[in-house]
C-alpha positions in Angstrom: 73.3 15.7 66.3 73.2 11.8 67.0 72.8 8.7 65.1 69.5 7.3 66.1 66.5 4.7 65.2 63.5 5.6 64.0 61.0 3.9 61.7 58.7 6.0 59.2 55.9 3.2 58.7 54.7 0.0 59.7 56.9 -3.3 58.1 59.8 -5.3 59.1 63.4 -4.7 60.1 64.0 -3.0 56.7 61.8 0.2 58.1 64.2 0.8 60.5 66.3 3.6 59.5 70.0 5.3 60.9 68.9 8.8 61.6 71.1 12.1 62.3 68.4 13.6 65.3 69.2 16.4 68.0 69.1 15.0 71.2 68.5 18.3 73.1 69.1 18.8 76.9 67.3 16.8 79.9 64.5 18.6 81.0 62.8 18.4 84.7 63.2 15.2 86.0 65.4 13.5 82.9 68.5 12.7 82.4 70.9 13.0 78.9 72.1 9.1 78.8 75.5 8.2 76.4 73.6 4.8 75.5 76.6 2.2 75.4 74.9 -1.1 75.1 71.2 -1.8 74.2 68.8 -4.7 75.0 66.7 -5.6 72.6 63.2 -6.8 73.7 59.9 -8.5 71.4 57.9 -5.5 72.2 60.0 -3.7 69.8 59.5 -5.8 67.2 55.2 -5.6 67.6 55.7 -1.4 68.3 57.5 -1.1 64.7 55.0 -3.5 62.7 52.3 -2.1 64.5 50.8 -4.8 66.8 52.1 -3.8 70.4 49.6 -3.2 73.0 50.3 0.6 72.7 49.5 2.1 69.3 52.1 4.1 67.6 51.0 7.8 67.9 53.0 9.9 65.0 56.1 8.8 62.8 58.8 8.8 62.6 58.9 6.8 65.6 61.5 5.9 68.3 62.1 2.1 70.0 64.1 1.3 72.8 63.4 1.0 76.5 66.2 -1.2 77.7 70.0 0.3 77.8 73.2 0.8 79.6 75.5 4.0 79.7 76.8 6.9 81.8 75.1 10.4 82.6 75.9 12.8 80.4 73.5 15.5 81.5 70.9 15.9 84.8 68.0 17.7 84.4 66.5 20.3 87.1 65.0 18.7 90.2 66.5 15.4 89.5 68.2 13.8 92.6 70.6 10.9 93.1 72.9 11.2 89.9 75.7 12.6 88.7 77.4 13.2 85.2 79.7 10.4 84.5 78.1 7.6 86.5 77.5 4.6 84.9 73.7 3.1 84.5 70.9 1.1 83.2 67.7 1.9 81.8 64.9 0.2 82.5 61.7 -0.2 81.0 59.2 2.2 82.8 58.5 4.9 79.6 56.3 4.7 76.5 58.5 4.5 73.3 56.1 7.5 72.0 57.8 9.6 74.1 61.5 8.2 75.0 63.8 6.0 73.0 66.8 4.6 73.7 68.2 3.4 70.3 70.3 5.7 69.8 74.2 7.0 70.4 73.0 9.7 72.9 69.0 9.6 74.6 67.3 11.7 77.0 65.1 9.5 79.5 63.2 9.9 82.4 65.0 9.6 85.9 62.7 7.6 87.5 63.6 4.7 84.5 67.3 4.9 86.0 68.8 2.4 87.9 72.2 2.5 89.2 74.8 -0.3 87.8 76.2 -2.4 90.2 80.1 -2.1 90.2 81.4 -5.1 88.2 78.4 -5.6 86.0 79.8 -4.1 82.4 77.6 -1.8 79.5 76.7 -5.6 77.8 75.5 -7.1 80.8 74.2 -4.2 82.6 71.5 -3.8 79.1 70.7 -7.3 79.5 69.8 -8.3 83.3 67.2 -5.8 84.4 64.3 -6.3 81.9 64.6 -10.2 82.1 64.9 -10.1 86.2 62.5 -7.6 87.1 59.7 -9.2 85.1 60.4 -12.6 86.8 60.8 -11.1 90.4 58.0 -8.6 89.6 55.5 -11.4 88.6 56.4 -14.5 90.7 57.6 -12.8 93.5 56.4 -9.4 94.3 52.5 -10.4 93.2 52.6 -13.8 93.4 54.6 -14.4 96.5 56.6 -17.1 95.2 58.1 -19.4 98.3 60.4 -22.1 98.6 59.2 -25.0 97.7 57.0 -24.3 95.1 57.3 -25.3 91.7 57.2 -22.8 88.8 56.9 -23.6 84.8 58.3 -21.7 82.6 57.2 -21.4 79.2 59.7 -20.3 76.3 61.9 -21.0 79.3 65.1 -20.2 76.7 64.5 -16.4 76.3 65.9 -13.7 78.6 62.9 -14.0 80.8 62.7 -17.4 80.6 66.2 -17.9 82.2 65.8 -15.2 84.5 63.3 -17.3 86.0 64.6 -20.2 86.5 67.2 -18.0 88.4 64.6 -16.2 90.6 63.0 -19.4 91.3 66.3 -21.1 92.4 67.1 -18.2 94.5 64.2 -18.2 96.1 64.5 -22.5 96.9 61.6 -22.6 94.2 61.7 -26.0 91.7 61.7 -24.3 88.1 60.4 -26.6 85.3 61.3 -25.2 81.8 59.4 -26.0 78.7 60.7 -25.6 75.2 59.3 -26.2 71.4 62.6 -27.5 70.4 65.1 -30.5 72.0 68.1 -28.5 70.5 67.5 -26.2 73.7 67.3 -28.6 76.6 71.0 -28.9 77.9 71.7 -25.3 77.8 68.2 -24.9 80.0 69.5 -27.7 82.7 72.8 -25.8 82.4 70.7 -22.7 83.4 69.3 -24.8 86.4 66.4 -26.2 85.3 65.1 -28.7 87.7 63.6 -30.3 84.0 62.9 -29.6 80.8 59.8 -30.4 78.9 60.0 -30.6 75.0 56.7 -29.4 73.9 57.2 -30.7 70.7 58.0 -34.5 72.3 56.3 -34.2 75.8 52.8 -34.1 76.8 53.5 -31.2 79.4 50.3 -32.1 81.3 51.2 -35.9 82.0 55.3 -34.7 83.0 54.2 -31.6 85.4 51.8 -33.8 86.9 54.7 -36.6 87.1 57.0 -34.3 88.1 55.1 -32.9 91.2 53.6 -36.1 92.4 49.8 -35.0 90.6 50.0 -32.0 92.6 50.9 -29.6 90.0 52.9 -26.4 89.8 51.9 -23.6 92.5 52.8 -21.2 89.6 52.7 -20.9 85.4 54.7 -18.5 84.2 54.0 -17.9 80.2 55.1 -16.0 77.4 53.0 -18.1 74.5 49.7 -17.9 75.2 46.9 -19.2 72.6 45.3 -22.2 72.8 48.3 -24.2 75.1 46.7 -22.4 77.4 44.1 -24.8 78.2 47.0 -27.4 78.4 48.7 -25.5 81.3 45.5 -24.4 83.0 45.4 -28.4 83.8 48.9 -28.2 85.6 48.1 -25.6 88.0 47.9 -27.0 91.7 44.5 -25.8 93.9 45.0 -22.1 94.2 48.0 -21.8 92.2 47.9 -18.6 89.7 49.1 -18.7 85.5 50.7 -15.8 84.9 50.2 -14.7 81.2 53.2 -12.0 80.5 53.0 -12.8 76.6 51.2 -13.3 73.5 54.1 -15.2 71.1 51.7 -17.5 69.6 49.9 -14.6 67.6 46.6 -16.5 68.5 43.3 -16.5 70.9 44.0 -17.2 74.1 40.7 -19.2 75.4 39.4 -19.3 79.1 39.9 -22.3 80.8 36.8 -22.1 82.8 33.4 -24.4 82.5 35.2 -27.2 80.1 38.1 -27.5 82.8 35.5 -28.5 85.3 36.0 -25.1 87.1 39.1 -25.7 88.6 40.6 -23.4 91.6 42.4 -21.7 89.4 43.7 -17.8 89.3 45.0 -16.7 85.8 46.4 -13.1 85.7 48.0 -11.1 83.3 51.3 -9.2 84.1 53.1 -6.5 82.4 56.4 -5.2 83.4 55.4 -1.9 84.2 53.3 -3.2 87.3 57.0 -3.2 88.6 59.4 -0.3 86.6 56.2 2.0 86.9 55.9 1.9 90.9 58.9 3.6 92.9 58.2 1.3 95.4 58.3 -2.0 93.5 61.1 -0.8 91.2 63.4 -0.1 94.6 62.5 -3.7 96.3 63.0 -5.3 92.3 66.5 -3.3 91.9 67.6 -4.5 95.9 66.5 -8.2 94.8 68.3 -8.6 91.6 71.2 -6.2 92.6 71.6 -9.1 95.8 71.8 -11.8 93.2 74.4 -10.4 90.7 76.5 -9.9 93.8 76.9 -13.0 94.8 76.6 -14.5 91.4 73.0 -16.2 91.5 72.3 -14.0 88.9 73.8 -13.5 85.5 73.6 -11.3 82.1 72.2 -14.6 79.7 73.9 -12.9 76.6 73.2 -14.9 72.6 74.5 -12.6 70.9 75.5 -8.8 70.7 75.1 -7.0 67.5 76.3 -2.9 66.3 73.7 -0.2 66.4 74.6 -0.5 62.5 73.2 -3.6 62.4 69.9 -3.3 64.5 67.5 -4.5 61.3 69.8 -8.1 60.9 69.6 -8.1 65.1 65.5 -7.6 64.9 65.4 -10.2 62.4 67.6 -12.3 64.5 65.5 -11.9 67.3 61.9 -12.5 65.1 63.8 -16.1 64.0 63.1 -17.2 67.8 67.2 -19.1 68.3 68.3 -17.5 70.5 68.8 -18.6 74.3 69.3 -15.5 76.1 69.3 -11.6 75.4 70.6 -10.1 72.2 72.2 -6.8 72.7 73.0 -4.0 70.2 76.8 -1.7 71.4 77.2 1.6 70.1 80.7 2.6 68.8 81.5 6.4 70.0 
């Protein structure tokens, strides 16, 4: 028996429950994972309170995409690893059948990435999910080259500083916008070519400044809702807004007719596009595992919490403070 999340109803961080749950063995194509480190993600938050884009089928449920560990186990027909061999888990599973919060999880293979040598349980449960989607979006769909300028929207979340990162490594200009001033030194910190208080700023009048009226080749945002319409007007001719996230809770309108029909592509992008294709997933894993090498790329850590205390972490990540990845250990 393990120690393990689960959730028996809809609600808040107080639904979440320590559970003792048999792990079983890894069955074809799995592998038994001893979860060290887990990274906590906002899709958790809308699966237990019911509002993720993937309904919760029975309960009690399971969260948890994101972790780091070692091989415990290998199941039949799995290729590649061995017991003992440190790793991360990536998102590329529904939580409805895998789960990762937990002392000990079983997980599909194909979800398993190798850790680079140096890169530790902490960090190796915080730099996939926040890389991947930035390379996966602005990179392998949108072909991201140097030169062009990318905004980033909640620009102080994992993703957020992942892609100012991928943008940097890739000579892009990455222009970060945040609700709050509080935030701005630790984004130029981050590399931030500038930083836009929404809350201060009129972010159509300083992208436009910003880019000499071109506008940004690429918007990459996690809000959504009506600002929208705001950053449909600082896309450049032919430039593409990525929407990877809803964090406003509200309608997100089309920026069509009223716009004057700009030359505009908006797209929505999920992580899986990437963790769910072996090929992508192997050219994502080569690009970031390049970057932590020679120390372009970091784990952006807030704050790291004990499996213990994953209800005070969700509600630490629902509050919104945070600039970076908050991360759960697990004590064996």
């Amino acid at each position: 028996m393990v120690t393990a999340v689960r959730f028996h109803e809809f609600g808040g961080p107080e639904v979440l429950r320590l559970e003792d749950v048999d792990v079983g063995e890894p069955g074809p194509g799995e592998l038994l994972i001893r979860v060290d480190a887990i990274g906590l993600n906002r899709a958790e938050v809308l699966f237990r309170s019911g509002r993720y884009i993937e309904p919760v089928k029975e309960f009690p449920a399971r969260l948890g995409t994101e972790a780091a560990g070692v091989v415990e186990a290998v199941g039949a027909g799995v290729t590649g690893f061995g017991t003992g061999q440190p790793v991360s888990v990536v998102p590329a599973f529904s939580m409805n059948d895998y789960g990762v919060y937990a002392e000990r999880a079983i997980v599909p293979a194909a979800a398993v990435l190798h850790r680079p040598d140096g890169l530790d349980a902490i960090g190796g449960a915080a730099v996939w999910m926040p890389y991947v989607t930035a390379y996966g979006a602005l990179v392998e769909v949108g072909g991201l080259r140097a030169g062009d300028t990318v905004v980033l929207t909640a620009a102080s979340s994992g993703v957020g500083l992942a892609g100012i990162q991928v943008a940097r490594r890739a000579g892009a200009v990455p222009i970060a916008t945040t609700r709050s001033g509080a935030k701005r030194d630790a984004l130029l910190k981050a590399g931030a070519a500038e930083v836009i208080v929404t809350e201060e700023d009129d972010v159509v009048e300083r992208v436009l400044d910003a880019t000499a009226g071109r506008g940004a080749e690429f918007v990459f945002d996690a809000v959504a809702g009506p600002g929208v319409l705001d950053l449909a007007k600082v896309v450049a001719p032919g430039g593409t807004l990525f929407l990877y996230g809803a964090l406003s809770g509200a309608v997100t309108p089309y920026p069509g007719f009223d716009l004057g029909m700009p030359a505009l592509n908006i797209r929505t992008y999920t992580l899986h596009e990437t963790t769910r294709d072996p090929l992508r997933l192997r050219r994502a894993e080569a690009f970031v595992a390049s970057g932590l090498r020679t120390g372009a790329f970091t784990a952006a850590v807030d704050r790291v919490f004990g499996l213990h205390e994953i209800a005070e972490a969700h509600r630490y990540l629902e509050a919104g403070a945070q600039v970076g990845k908050i991360v759960a250990v697990v004590e064996h």
